[in-house]
N, C-alpha and C positions, 0 to 999 in steps of 0.2 A: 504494500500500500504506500504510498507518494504522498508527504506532509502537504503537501501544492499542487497545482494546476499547473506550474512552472514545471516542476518538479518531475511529475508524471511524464512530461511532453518530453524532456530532456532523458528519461529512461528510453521511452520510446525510440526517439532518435537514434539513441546508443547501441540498441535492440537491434532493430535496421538496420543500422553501419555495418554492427558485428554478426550478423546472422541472414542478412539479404543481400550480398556481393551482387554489384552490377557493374555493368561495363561501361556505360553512360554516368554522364552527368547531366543535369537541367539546369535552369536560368529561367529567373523569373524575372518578364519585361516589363517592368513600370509603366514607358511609356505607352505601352499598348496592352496592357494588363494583361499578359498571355504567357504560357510557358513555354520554354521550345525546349526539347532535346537534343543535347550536345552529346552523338556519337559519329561524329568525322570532323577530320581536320577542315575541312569549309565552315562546318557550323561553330569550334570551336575559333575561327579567327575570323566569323563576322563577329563574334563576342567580344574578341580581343581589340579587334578596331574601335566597336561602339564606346568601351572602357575609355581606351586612346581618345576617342575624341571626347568625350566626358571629363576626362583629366582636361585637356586641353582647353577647353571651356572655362573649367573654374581655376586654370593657371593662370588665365586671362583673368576671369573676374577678377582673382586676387589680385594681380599687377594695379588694375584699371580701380580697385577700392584703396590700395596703396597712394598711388598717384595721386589722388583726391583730396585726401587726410593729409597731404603736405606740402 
């Protein structure tokens, strides 16, 4: 029995890691609120890019709120 809701969820997960081996990974899209499965390398480096340009975006934010403050 799980002192928590937190608790439970986090056994769970642990359960699954250690006892349901997959070969995939998933990725969940914010902007499009949808999952995809990440099993080949095309799916894994449109992920890698969106990341990429996501960093790059708030590298920028950050610069251009620096710039500003002084």
């Amino acid at each position: 029995m799980s002192e928590s809701f937190d608790a439970a969820r986090q056994q769970l997960r642990s359960y699954v890691a250690d006892q349901l081996p997959r070969k995939f990974e998933v990725w969940y899209d914010s902007n499009t609120q949808s999952i995809h499965v990440l099993d080949s390398m095309e799916q894994l480096e449109k992920v890698a890019n969106s990341v990429q340009s996501n960093l790059i975006r708030l590298e920028n934010g950050i610069r251009l709120l620096k710039l500003t403050k002084y």
